[in-house]
C-alpha positions as a Markdown table, in Angstrom:
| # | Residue | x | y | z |
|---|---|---|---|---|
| 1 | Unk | -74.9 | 34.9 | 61.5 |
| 2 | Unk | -71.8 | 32.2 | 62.3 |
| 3 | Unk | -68.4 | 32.9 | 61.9 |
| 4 | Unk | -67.0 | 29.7 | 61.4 |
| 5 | Unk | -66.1 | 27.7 | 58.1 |
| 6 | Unk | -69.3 | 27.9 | 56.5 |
| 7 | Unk | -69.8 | 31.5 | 57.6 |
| 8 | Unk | -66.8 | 32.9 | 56.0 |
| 9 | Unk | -67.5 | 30.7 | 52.8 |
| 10 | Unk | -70.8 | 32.8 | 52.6 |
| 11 | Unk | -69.2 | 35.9 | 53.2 |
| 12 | Unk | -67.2 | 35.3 | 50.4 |
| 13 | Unk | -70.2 | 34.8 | 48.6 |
| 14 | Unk | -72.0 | 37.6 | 49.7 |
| 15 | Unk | -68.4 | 39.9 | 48.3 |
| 16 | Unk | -69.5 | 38.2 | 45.1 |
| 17 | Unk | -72.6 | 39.8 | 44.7 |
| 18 | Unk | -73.1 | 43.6 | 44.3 |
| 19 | Unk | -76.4 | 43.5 | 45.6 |
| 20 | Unk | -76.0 | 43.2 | 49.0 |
| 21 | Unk | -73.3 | 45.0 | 51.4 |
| 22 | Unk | -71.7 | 42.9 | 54.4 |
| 23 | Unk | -71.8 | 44.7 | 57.5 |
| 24 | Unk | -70.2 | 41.8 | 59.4 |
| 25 | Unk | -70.8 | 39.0 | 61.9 |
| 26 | Unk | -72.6 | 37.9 | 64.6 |
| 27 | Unk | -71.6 | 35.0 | 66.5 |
| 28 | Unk | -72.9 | 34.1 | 70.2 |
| 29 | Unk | -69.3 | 32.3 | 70.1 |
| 30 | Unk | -66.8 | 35.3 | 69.0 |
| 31 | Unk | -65.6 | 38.0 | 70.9 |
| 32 | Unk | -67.3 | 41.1 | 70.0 |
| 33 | Unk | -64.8 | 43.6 | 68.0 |
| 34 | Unk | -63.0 | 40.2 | 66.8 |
| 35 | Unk | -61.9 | 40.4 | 63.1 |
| 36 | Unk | -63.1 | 37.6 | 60.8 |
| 37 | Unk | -61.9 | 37.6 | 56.9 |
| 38 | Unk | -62.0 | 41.1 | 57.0 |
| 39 | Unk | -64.9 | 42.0 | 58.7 |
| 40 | Unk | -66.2 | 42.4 | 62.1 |
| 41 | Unk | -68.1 | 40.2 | 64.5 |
| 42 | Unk | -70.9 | 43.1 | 65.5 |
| 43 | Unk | -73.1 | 41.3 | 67.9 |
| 44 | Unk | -75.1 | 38.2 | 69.4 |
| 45 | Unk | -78.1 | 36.8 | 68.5 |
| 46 | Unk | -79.7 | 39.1 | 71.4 |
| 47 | Unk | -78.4 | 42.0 | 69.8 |
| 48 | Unk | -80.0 | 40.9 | 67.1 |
| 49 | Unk | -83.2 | 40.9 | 68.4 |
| 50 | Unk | -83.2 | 44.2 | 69.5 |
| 51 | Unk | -81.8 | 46.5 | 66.0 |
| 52 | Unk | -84.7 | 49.1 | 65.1 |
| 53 | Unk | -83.8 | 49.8 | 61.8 |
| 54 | Unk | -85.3 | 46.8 | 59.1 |
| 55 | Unk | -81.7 | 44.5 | 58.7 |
| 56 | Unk | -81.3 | 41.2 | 56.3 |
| 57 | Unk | -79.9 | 38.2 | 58.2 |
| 58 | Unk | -78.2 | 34.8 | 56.8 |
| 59 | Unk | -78.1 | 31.6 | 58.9 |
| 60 | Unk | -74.9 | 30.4 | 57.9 |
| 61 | Unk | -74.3 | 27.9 | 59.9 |
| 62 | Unk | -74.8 | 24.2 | 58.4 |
| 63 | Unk | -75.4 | 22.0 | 61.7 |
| 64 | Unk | -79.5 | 22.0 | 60.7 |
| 65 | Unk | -80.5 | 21.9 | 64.3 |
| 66 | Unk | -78.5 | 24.9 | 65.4 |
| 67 | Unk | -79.6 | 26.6 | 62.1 |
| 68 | Unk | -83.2 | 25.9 | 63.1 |
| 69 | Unk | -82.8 | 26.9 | 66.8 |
| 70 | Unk | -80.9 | 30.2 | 65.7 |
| 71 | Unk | -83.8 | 31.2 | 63.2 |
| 72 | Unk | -86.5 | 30.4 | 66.1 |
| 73 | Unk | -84.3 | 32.8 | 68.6 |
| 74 | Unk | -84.3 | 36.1 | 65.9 |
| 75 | Unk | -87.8 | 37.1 | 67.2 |
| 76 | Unk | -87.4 | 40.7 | 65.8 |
| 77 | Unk | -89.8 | 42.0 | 63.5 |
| 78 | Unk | -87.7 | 44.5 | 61.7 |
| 79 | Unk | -85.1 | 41.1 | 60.4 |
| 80 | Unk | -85.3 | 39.9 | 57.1 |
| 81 | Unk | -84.4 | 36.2 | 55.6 |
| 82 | Unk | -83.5 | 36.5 | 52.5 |
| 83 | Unk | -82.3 | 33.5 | 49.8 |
| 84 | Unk | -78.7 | 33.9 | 48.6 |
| 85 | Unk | -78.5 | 32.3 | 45.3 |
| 86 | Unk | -74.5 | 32.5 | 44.2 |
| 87 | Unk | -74.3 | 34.4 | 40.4 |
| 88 | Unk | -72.6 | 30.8 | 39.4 |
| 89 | Unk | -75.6 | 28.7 | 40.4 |
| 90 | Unk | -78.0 | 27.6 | 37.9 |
| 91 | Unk | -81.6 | 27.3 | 39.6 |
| 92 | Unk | -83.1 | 26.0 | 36.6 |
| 93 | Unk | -86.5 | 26.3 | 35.3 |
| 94 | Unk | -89.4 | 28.4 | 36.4 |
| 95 | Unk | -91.2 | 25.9 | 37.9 |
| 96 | Unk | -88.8 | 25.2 | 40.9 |
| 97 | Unk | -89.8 | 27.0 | 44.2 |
| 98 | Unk | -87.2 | 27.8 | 47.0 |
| 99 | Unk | -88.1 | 28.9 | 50.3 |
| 100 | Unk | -87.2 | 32.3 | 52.3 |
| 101 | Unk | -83.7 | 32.0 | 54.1 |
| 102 | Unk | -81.9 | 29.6 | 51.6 |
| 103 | Unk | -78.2 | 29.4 | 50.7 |
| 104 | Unk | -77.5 | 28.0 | 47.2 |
| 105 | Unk | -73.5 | 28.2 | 46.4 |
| 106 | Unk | -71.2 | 28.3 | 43.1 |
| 107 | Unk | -71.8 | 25.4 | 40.8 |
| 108 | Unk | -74.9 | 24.4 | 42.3 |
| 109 | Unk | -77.5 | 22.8 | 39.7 |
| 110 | Unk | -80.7 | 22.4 | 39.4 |
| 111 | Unk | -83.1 | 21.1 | 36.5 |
| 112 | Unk | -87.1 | 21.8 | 37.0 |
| 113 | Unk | -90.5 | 21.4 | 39.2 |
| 114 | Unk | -88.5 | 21.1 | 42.0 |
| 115 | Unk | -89.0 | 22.8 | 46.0 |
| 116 | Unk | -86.5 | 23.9 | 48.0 |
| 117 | Unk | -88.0 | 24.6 | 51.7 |
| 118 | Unk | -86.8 | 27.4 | 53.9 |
| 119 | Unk | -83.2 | 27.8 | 55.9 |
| 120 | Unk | -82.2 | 25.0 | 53.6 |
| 121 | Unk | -78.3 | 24.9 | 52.3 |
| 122 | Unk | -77.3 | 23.8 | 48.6 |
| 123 | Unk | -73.5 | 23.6 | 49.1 |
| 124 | Unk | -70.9 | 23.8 | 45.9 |
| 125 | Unk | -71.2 | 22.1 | 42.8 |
| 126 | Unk | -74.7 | 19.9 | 43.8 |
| 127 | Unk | -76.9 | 18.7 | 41.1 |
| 128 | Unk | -80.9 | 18.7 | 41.7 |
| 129 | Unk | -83.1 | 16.4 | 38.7 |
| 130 | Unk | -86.9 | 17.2 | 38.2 |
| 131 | Unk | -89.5 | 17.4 | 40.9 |
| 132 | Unk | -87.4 | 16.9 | 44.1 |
| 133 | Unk | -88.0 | 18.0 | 47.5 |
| 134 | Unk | -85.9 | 19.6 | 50.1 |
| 135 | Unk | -87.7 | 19.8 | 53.7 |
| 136 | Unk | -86.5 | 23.0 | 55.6 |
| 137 | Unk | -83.3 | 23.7 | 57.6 |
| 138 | Unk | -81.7 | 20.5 | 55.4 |
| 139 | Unk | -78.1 | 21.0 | 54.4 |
| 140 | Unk | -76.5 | 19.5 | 51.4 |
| 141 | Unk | -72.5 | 19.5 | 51.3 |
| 142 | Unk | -70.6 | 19.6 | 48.3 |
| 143 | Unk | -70.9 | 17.9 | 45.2 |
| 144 | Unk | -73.9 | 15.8 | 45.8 |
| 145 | Unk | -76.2 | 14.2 | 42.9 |
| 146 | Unk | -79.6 | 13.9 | 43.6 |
| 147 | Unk | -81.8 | 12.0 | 41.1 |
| 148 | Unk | -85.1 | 13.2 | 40.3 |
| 149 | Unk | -88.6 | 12.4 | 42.1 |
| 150 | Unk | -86.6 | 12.4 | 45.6 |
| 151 | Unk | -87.9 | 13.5 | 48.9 |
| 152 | Unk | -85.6 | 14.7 | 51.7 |
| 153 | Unk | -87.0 | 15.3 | 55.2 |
| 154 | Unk | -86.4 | 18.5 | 57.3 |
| 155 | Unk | -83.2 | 18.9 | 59.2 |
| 156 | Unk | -81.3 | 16.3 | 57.1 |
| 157 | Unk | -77.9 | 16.2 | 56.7 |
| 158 | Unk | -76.4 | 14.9 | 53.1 |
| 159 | Unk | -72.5 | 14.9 | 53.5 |
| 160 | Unk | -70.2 | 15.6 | 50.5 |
| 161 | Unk | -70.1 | 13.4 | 47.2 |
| 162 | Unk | -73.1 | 11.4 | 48.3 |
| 163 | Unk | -75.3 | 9.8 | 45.6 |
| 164 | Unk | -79.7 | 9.8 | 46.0 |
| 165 | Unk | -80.8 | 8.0 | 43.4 |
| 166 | Unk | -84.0 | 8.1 | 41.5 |
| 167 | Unk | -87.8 | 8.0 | 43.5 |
| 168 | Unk | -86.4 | 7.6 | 46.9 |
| 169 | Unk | -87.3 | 9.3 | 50.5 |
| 170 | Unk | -85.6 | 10.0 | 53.3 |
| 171 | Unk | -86.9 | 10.5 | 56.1 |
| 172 | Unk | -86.6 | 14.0 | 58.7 |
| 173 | Unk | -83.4 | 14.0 | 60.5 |
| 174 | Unk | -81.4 | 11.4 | 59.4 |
| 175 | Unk | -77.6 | 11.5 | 57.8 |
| 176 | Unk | -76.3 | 10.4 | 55.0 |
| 177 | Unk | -72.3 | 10.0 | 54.6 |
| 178 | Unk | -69.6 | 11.7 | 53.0 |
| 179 | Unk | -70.0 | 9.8 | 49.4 |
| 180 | Unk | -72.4 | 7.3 | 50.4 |
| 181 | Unk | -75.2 | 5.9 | 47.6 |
| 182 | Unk | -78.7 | 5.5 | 48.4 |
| 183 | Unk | -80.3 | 3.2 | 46.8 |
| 184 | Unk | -83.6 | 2.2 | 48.7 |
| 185 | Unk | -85.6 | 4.9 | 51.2 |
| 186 | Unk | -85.3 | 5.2 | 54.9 |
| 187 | Unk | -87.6 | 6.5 | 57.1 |
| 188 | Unk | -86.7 | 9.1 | 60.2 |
| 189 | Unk | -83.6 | 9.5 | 62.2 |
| 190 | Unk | -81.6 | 7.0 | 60.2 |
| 191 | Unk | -77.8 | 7.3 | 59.6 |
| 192 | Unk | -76.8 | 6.3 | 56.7 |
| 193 | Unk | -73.1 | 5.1 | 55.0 |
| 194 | Unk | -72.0 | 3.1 | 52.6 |
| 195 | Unk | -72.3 | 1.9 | 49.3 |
| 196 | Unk | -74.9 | 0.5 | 48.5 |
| 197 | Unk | -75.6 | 2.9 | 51.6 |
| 198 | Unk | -77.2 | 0.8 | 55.0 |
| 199 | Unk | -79.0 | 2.0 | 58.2 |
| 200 | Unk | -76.2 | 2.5 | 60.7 |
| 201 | Unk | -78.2 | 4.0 | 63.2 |
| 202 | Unk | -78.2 | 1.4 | 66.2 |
| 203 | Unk | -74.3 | 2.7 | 66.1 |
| 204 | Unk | -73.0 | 5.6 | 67.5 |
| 205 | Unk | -71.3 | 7.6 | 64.8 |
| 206 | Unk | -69.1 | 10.8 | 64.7 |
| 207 | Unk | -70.2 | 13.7 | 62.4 |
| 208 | Unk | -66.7 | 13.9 | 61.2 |
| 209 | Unk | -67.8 | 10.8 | 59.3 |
| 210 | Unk | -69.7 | 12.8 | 57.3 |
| 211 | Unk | -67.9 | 15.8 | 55.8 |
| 212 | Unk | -69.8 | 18.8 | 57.0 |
């Protein structure tokens, strides 16, 4: 589900990995019949809900609140949400737990006892330490370190490059900047940029600030 950026990045993915078989898109947002890398957008999210024959879906979509509002419209028992770990991504050890619905890209790394809620993204070339936490629906963009003994909230998003370091939280639904470093914790809703990273969230700021 999503035919936009991210979509097409996990389509790609999805070619990657004989396992599965893409039958195409759906996107509220795309004419039906429309051709999209290849493929073609095959219905709506009320389409969706009404397939009789037992279909997997991926969210891929990385907004967390439309991700979360899409995964609470698919009401259809006969759809499945499985986790699409990329054959370049290193999960690490045994001990780590990731949730139904997941995306977890090329490059991604991660090293042991940590949890990885549902709907959450892991975007390209990420690196997880020991005993972290990843609330559902969270998205992480590209090539983002975080230290061990961190706790992210649910529907957080963590634009490209940024830094987390060691033992901190941050709260559900906040932001954290294209390469911004986090030094301290935060509680909910914050908006954070910088380095060392501050609380900008008295002050309106555009997403595009952030790299998604």
């Amino acid at each position: 589900m999503g035919a936009g950026g991210f979509g097409r990045e996990t389509a790609w993915m999805v070619e990657q990995m004989p396992s599965w078989n893409l039958l195409g898109f759906y996107d509220d947002g795309v004419k039906l019949g429309t051709i999209v890398q290849g493929k073609k957008v095959v219905g709506s999210v009320s389409s969706l809900n009404e397939i009789r024959e037992s279909l997997a879906v991926v969210i891929a979509v990385a907004d967390p609140s439309t991700r979360q509002r899409l995964a609470a419209s698919l009401t259809n028992k006969k759809l499945s949400f499985p986790t699409l770990i990329h054959p370049a991504a290193n999960v690490g050890h045994s001990s780590n737990r990731i949730g139904m619905g997941c995306i977890i890209t090329a490059g991604v790394i991660m090293t042991t006892g940590s949890t990885v809620k549902d709907f959450v993204i892991i975007n390209l070339a990420t690196t997880i330490g020991h005993d972290v936490i990843i609330a559902e629906f969270t998205s992480v963009m590209p090539q983002c370190s975080i230290s061990g003994n961190v706790k992210i909230g649910k529907k957080c998003l963590i634009g490209s490059g940024a830094r987390i370091l060691q033992g901190i939280t941050i709260g559900e639904y906040s932001v954290v900047g294209a390469g911004a470093v986090v030094t301290k914790s935060f509680g909910d809703n914050a908006k954070l940029m910088g380095i060392p990273a501050v609380n900008k969230s008295d002050t309106p700021v555009s997403t595009s600030n952030f790299n998604c």
